[in-house]
C-alpha positions as CSV (number, residue, x, y, z in Angstrom):
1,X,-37.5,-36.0,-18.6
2,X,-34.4,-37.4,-18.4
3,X,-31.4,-35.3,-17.0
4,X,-27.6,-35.4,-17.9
5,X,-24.9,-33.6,-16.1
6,X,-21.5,-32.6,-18.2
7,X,-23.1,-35.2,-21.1
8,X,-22.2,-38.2,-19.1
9,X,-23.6,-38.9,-15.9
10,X,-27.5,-39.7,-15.4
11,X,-28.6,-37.4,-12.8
12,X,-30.6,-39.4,-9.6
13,X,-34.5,-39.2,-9.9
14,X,-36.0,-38.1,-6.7
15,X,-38.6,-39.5,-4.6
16,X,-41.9,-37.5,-4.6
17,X,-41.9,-36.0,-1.0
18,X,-45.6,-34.5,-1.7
19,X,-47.4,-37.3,-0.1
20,X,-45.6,-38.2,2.4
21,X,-44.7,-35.4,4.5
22,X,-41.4,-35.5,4.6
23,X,-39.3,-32.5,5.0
24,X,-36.3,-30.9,3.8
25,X,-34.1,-32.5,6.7
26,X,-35.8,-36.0,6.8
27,X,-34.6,-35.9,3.3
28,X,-31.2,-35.1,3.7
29,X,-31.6,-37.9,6.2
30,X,-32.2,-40.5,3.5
31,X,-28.7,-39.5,1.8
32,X,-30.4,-37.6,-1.3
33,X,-27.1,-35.7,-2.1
34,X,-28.2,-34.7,-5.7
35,X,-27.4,-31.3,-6.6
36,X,-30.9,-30.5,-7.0
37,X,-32.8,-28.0,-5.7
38,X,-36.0,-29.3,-3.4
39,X,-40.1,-28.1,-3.8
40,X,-42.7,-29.4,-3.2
41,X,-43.2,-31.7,-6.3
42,X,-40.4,-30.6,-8.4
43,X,-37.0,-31.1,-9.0
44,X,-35.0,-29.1,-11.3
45,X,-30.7,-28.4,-11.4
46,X,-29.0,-25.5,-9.8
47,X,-25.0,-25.3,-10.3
48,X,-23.0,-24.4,-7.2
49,X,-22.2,-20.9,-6.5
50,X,-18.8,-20.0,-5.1
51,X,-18.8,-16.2,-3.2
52,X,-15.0,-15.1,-4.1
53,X,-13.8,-11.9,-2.0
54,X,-13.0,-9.4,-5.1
55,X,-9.0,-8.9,-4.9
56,X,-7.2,-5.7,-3.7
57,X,-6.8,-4.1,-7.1
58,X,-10.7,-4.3,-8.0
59,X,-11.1,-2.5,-4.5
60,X,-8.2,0.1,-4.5
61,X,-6.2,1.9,-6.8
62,X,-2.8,3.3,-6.3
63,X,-1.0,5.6,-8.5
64,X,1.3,7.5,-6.5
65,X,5.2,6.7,-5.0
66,X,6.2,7.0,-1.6
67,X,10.1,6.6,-1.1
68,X,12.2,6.8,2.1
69,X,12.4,10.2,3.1
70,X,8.5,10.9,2.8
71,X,6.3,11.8,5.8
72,X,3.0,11.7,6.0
73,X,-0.6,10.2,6.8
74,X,0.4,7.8,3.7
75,X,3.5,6.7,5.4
76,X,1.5,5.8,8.3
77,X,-0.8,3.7,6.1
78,X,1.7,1.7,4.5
79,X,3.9,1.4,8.5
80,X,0.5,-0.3,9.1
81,X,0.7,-2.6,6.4
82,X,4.1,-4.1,6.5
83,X,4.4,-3.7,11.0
84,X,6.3,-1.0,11.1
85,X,6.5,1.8,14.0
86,X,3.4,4.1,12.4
87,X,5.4,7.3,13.2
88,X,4.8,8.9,9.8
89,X,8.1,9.0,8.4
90,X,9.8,6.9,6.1
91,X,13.3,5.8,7.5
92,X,15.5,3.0,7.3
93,X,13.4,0.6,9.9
94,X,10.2,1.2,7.1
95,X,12.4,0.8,4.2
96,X,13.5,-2.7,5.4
97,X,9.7,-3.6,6.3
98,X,8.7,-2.4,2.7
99,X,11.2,-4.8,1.6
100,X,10.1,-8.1,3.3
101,X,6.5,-7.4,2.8
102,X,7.3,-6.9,-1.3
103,X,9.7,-10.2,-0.5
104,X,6.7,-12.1,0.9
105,X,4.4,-11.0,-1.8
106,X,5.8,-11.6,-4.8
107,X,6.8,-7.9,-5.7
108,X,9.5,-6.3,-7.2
109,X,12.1,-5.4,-3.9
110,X,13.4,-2.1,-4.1
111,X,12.1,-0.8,-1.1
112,X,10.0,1.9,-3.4
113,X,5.5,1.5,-2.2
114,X,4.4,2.2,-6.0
115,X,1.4,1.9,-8.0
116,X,1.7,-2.4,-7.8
117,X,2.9,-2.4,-4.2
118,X,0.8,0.5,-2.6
119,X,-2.7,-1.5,-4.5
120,X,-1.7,-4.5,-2.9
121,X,-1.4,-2.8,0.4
122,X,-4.7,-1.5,-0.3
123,X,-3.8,2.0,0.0
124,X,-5.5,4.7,-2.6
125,X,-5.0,7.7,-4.2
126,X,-2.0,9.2,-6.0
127,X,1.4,10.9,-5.1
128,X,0.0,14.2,-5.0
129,X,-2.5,12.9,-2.1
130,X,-0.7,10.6,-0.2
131,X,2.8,12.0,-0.4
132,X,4.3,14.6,1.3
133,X,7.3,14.5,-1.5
134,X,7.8,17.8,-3.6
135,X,7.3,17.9,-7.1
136,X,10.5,18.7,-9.0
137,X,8.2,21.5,-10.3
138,X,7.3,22.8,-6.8
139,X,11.4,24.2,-6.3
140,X,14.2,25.6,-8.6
141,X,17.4,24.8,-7.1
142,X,20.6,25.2,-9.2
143,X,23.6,24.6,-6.4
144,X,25.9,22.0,-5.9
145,X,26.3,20.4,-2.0
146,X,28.7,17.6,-2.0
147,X,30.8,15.8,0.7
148,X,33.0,18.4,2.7
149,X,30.1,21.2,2.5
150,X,28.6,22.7,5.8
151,X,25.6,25.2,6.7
152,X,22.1,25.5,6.9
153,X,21.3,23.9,3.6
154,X,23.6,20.9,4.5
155,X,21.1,20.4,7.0
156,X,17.9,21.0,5.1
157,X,19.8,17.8,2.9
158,X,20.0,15.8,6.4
159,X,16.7,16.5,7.5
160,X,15.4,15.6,3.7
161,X,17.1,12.5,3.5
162,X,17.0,10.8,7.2
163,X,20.2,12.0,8.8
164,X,21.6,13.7,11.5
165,X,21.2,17.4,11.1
166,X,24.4,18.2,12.2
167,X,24.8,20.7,9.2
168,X,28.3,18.6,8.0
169,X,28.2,16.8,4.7
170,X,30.5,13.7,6.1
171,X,30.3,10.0,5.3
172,X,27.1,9.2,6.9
173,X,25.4,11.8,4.9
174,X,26.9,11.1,1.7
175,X,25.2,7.9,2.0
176,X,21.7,8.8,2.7
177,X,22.0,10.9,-0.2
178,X,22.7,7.9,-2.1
179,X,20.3,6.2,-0.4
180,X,17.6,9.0,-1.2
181,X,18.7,9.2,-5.4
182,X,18.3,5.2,-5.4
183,X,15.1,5.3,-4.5
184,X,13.9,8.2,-6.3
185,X,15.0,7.1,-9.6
186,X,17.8,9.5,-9.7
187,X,21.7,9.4,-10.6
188,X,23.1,7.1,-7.2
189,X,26.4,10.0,-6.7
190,X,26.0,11.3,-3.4
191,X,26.0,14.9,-4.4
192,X,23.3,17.2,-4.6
193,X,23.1,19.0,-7.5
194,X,20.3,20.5,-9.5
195,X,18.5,17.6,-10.2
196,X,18.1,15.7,-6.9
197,X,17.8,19.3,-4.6
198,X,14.7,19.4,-6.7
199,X,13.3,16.8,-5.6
200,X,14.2,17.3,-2.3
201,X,12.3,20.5,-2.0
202,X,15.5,22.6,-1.7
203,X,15.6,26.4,-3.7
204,X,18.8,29.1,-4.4
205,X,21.8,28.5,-6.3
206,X,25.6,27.4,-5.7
207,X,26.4,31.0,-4.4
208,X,23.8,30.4,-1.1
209,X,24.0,27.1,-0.6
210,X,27.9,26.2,-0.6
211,X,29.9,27.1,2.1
212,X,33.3,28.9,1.1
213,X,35.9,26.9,0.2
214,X,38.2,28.4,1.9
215,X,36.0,28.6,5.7
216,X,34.9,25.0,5.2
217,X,36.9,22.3,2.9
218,X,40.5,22.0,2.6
219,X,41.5,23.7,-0.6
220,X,44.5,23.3,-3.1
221,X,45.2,26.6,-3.3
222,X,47.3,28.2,-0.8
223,X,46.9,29.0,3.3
224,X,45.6,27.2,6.2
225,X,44.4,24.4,4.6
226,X,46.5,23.7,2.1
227,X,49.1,23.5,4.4
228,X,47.9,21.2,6.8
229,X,47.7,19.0,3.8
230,X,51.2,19.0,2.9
231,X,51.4,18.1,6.8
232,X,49.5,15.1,6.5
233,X,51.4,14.4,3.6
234,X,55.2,14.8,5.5
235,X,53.9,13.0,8.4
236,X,53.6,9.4,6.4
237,X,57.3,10.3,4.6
238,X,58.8,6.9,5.0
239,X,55.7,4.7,4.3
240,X,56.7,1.8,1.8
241,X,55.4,1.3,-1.6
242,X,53.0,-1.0,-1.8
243,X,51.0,-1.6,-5.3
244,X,47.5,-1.0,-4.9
245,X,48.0,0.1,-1.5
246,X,46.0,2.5,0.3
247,X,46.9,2.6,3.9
248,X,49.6,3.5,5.8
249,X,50.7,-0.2,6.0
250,X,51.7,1.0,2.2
251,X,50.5,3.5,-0.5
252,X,50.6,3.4,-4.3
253,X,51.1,6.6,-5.6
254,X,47.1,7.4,-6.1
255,X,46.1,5.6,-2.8
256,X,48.6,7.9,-0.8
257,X,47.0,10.9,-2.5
258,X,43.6,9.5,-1.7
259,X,44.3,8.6,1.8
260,X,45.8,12.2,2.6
261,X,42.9,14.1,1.1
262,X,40.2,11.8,3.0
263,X,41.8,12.9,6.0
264,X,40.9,16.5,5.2
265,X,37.7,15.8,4.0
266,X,38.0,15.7,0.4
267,X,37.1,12.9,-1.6
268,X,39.3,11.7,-4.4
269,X,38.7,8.5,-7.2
270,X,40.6,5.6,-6.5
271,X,43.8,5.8,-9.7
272,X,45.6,8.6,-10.7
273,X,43.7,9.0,-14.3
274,X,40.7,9.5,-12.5
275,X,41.9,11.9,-10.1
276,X,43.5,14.0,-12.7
277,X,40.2,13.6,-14.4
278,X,38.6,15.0,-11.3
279,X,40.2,18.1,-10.8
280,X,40.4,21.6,-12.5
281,X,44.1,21.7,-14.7
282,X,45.9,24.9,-13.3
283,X,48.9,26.6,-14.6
284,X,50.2,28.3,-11.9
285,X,50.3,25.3,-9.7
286,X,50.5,26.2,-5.5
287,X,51.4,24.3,-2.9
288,X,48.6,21.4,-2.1
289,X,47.3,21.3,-5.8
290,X,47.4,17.3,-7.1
291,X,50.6,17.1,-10.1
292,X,50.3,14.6,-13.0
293,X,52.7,12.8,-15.0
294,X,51.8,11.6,-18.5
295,X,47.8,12.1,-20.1
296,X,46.5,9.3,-19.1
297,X,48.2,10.0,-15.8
298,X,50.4,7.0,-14.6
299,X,51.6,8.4,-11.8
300,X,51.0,11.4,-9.2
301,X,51.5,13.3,-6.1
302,X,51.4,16.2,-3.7
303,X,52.6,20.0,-5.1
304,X,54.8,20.6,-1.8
305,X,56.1,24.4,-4.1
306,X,59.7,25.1,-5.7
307,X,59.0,21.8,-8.1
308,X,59.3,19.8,-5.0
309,X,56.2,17.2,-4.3
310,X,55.4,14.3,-1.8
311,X,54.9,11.0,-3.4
312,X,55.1,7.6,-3.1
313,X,57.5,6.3,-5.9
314,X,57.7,2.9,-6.6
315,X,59.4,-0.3,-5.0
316,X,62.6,1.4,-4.5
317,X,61.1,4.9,-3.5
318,X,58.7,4.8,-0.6
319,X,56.8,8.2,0.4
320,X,59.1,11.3,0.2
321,X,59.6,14.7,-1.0
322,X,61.6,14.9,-3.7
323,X,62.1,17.2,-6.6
324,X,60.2,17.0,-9.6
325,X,62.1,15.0,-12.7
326,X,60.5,16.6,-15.6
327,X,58.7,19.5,-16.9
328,X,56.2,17.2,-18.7
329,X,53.3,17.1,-15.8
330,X,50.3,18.7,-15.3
331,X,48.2,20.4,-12.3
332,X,45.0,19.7,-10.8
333,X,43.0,21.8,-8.2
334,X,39.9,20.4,-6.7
């Protein structure tokens, strides 16, 4: 019978190996490369099998996120997978591993070990089993901790988010919150309000968790604080104006504001609309509390009391107390 691979070729006919003897390997010897399989009289087709290993995502199936901040036996797993230090928590050195390996894989890089990238890695189960993360559901927490707050639940932030427990809400923890609300899909703002305490695991309200003003954050209301503002603010009388300048090299009037605040802790926008914006209007302004000119502010400075402020005026005017022109201003208290 006459045999036809793909419709075009006329397969080889065999030599009957019956009679002679000759065995599998002597045959191979005489160069019969057909595709056929051998026996002992016979020769009939048999197509090529190819064994494929089945790919990661037949094998394993991932349904959970792990984020930096997690600990766990899961974090552990995926340090394995990308050749990180296996220590079980998710920091900064396994958020840059995570990265590469997504980078070198062809996956989305954000740092984030999801369904797509934790299958890949081969890792199984769901974010209820592999993560050490609480649920939203798991916590009620109804405070607001922001940059300038101290005490105990500044540090259960710090401990939550990968920084120094130091119980101060400074720069560097300002940005591992940010840090934290990137990669758990929540408003990037650096302050922890309902929303992201949640997810952190953190309970109690604004009353338990922030510090007094008054014991921990300058305020613009009167005493201590408020005064060593308006010392800040007389110490850099003289400074030129300099238009969009925010160092002592030269201020603007909103970058002189900013600058004296940071000093204190307290972190104000970069213009004076924003500031104003920013702050609680007051009536019954006191000494420290921001004043406004015009609504959309164009201009601003530091209540120094008796409708005196600091500010830094304008080419001609550099930073200076000086009495306030008009009764057309407003008053903001952080």
């Amino acid at each position: 019978m006459t045999q036809f691979y793909a419709g075009r070729h006329r397969a080889p006919q065999l030599p009957t190996l019956r009679k002679t003897g000759l065995s599998i390997t002597a045959a191979a010897a005489l160069s019969l490369t057909a595709p056929a399989l051998l026996t002992t009289g016979s020769a009939s087709a048999a197509p090529a099998t190819v064994s494929t290993p089945s790919a990661k995502s037949t094998t394993s199936s991932f349904s959970g996120i792990v984020s930096y901040g997690d600990r766990g036996s899961v974090v552990r797993e995926i340090q394995r997978a990308v050749g990180a230090s296996a220590d079980g928590i998710f920091g900064p050195a396994t958020l840059s591993a995570v990265k590469r390996y997504q980078a070198s894989h062809g996956l989305t890089v954000d740092g984030v070990v999801g369904p797509r990238t934790g299958t890949d890695m081969g890792l199984g189960g769901s974010s209820s089993s592999t993560s050490n993360r609480p649920s939203s559901s798991s916590s009620n927490f109804t405070g607001l901790v922001s940059y300038g707050d101290r005490g105990s639940v500044v540090r259960e932030i710090q401990r939550a988010v990968g920084a120094s427990a130091d119980g101060i809400f400074g720069p560097g923890t300002r940005s591992a919150v940010k840090r934290y609300q990137a990669s758990h899909g929540l408003t990037v703002d650096g302050v922890v309000g309902p929303r992201t305490g949640s997810v952190m695991g953190l309970t109690g309200s604004s009353s338990t968790t922030r510090p007094s003003r008054d014991n921990n954050r300058p305020s613009l209301g009167g005493g201590t604080s408020s005064s060593s503002v308006l010392g800040t603010a007389a110490g850099l009388v003289g400074t030129p104006y300099r238009y969009g300048g925010t160092t002592p090299s030269g201020f603007d009037c909103s970058g002189f504001t900013q600058y004296v605040f940071a000093k204190h802790g307290v972190s104000l926008p970069r213009t004076a609309e924003q500031q104003r914006q920013a702050t609680t209007r007051v009536s019954s302004p006191q000494p420290g509390d921001l004043v406004f000119f015009g609504a959309p502010a164009y201009h601003n400075g530091i209540y120094a009391g008796n409708g005196m402020m600091y500010d830094s005026g304008n080419s001609r005017v550099p930073v200076s107390k000086r009495a306030i022109w008009t009764s057309n201003v407003t008053y903001g208290r952080v």
